[in-house]
ZADO-1210 file (C-alpha; in nm, 4 decimals, padded with zeros to 6 digits):
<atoms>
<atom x="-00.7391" y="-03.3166" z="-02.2290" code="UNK" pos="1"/>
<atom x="-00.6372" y="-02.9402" z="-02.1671" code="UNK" pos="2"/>
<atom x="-00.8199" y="-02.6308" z="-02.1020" code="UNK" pos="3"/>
<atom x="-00.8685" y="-02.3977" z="-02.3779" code="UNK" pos="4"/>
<atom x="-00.8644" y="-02.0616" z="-02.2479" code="UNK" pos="5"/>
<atom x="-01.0369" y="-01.7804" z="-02.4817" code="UNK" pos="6"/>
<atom x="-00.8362" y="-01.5094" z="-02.5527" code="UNK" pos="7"/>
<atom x="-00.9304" y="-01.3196" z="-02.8313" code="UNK" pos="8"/>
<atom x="-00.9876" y="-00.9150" z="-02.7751" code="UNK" pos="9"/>
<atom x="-01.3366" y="-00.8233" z="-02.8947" code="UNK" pos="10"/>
<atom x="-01.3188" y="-00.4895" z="-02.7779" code="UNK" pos="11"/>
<atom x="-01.0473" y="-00.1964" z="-02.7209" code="UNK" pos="12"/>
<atom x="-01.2405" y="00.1445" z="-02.4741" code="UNK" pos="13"/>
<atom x="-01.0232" y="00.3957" z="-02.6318" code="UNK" pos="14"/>
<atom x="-00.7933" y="00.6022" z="-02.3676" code="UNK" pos="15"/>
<atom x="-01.0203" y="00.9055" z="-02.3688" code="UNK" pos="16"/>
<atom x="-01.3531" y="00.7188" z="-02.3260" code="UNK" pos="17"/>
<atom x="-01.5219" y="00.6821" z="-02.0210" code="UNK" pos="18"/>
<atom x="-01.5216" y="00.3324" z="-01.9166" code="UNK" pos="19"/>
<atom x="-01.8291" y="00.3653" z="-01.6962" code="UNK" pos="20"/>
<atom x="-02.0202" y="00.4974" z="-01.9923" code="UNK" pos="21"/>
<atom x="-01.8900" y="00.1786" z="-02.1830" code="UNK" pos="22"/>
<atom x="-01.9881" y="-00.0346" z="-01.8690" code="UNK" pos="23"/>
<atom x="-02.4044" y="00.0754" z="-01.9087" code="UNK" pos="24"/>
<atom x="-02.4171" y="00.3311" z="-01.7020" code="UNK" pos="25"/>
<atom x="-02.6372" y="00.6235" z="-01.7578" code="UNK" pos="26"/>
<atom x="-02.4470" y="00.9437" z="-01.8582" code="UNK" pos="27"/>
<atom x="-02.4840" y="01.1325" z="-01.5657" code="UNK" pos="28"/>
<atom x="-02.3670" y="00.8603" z="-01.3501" code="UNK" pos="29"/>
<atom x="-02.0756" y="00.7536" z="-01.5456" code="UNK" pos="30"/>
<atom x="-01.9773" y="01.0923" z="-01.5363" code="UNK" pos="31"/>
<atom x="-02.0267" y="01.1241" z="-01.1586" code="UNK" pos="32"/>
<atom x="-01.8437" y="00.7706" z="-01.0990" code="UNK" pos="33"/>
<atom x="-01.5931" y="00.9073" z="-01.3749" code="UNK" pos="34"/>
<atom x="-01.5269" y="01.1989" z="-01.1772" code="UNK" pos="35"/>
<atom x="-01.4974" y="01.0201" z="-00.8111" code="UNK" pos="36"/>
<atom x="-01.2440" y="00.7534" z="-00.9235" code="UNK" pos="37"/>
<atom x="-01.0059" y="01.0148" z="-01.1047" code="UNK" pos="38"/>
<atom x="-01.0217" y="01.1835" z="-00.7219" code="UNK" pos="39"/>
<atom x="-00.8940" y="00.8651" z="-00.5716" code="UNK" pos="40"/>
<atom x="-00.6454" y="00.7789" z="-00.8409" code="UNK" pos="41"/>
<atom x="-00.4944" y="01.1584" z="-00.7222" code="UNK" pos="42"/>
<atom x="-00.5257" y="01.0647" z="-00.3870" code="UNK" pos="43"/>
<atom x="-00.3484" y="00.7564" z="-00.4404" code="UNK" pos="44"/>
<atom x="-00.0869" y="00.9463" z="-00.6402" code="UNK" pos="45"/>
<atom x="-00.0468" y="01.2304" z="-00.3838" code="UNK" pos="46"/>
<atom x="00.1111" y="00.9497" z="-00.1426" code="UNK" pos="47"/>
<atom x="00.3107" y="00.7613" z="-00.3231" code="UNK" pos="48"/>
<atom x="00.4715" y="01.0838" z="-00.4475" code="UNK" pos="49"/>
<atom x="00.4966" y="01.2518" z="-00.0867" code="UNK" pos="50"/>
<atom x="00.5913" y="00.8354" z="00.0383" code="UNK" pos="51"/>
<atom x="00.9217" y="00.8770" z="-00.2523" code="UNK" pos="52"/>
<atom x="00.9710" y="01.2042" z="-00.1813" code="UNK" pos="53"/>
<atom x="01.0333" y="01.1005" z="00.2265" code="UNK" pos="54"/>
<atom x="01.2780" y="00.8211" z="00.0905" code="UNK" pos="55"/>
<atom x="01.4575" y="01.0854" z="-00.1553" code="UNK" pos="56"/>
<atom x="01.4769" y="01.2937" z="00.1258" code="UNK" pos="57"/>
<atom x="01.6479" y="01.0620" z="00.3546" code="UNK" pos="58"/>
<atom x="01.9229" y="00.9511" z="00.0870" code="UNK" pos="59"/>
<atom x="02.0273" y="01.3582" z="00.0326" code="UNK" pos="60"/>
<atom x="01.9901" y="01.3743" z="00.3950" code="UNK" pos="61"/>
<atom x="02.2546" y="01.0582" z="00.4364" code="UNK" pos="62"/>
<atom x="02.4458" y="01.1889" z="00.1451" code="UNK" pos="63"/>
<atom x="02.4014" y="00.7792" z="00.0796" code="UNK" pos="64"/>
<atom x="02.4711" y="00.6306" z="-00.2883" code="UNK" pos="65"/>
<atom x="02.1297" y="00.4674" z="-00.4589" code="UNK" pos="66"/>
<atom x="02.3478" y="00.1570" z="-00.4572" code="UNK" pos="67"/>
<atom x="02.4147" y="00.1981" z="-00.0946" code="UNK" pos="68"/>
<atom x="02.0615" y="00.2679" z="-00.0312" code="UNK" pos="69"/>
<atom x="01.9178" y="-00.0602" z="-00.2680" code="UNK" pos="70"/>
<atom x="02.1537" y="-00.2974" z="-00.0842" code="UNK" pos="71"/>
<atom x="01.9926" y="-00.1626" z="00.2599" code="UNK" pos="72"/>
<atom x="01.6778" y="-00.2288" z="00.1235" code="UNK" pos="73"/>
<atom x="01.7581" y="-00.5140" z="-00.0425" code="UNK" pos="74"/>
<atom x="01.6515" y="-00.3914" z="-00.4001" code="UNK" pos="75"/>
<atom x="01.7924" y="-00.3421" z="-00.6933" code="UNK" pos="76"/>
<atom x="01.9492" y="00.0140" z="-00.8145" code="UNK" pos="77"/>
<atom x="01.6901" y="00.1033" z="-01.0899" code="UNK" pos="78"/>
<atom x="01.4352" y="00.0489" z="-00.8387" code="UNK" pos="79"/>
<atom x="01.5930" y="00.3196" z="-00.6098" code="UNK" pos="80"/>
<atom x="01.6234" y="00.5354" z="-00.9273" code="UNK" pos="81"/>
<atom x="01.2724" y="00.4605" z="-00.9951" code="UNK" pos="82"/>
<atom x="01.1995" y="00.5770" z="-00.6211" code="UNK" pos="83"/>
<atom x="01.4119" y="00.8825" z="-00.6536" code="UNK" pos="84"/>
<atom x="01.1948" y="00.9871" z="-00.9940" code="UNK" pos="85"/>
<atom x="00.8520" y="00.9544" z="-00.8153" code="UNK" pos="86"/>
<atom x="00.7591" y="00.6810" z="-01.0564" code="UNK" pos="87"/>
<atom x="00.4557" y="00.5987" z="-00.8958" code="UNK" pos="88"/>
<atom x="00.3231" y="00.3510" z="-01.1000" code="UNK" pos="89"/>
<atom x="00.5943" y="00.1057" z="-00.9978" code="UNK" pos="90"/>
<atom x="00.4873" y="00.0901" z="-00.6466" code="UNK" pos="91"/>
<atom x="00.2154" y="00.0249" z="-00.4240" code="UNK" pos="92"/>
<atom x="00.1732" y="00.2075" z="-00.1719" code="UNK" pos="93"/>
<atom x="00.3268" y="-00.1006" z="00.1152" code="UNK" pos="94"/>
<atom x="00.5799" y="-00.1084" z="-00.0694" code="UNK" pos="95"/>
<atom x="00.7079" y="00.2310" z="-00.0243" code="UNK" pos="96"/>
<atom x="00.5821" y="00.1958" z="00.3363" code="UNK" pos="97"/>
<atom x="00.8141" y="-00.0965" z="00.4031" code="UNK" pos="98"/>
<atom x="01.0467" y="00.0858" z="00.2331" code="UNK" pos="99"/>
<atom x="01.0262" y="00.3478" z="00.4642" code="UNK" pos="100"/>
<atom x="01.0356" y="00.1357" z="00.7509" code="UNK" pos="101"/>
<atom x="01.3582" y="-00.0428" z="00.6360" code="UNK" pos="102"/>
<atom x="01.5211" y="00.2999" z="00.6665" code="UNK" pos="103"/>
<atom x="01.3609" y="00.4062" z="00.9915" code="UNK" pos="104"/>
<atom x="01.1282" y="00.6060" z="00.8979" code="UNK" pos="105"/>
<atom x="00.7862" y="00.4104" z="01.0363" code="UNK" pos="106"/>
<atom x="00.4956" y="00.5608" z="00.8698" code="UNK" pos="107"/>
<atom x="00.1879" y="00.5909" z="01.0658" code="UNK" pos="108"/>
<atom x="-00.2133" y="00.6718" z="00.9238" code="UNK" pos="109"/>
<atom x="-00.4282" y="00.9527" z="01.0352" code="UNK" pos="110"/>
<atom x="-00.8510" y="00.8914" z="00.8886" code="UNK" pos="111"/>
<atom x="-01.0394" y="01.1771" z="00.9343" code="UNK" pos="112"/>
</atoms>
């Protein structure tokens, strides 16, 4: 006898909506949690984009093709492309740190 897994959608937050508002919270806290995550999803963004832009670097620097570069790192071409375009939502940030670290560039963390 299988498993029946439920997946019907019984509600769509709209893109503009605050999801924290929609989770219960009161409004001044959903605002204030509203607020705080878009801060860390621009942190997050702010190194991936500075992580590619280290990697994009080092190819100009090497005057390397992206096809060189994705058989060093053992990746397709798109995916250097997609490095090279600071498409950060196709990477996590180890990712672009082993990345990094493939093409001797170790990347080290300052807190504080």
């Amino acid at each position: 006898m299988g498993i029946r897994v439920d997946t019907k959608i019984r509600h769509v937050t709209p893109a503009d909506t605050n999801i924290f508002a929609e989770l219960g919270f009161e409004e001044s806290e959903a605002k204030q949690l509203q607020v705080s995550a878009e801060k860390e999803v621009e942190q997050l963004l702010a190194i991936k984009r500075q992580l590619m832009q280290e990697i994009a670097l080092w190819i100009a620097e090497n005057k390397l093709r992206q096809v060189d570069v994705a058989a060093r790192l053992n990746v397709s071409r798109p995916r250097v492309s997609d490095v090279v375009n600071l498409k950060t939502n196709k990477f996590t940030l180890d990712t672009l740190v082993m990345m990094l670290g493939k093409l001797g560039k170790p990347v080290s963390v300052t807190v504080g």
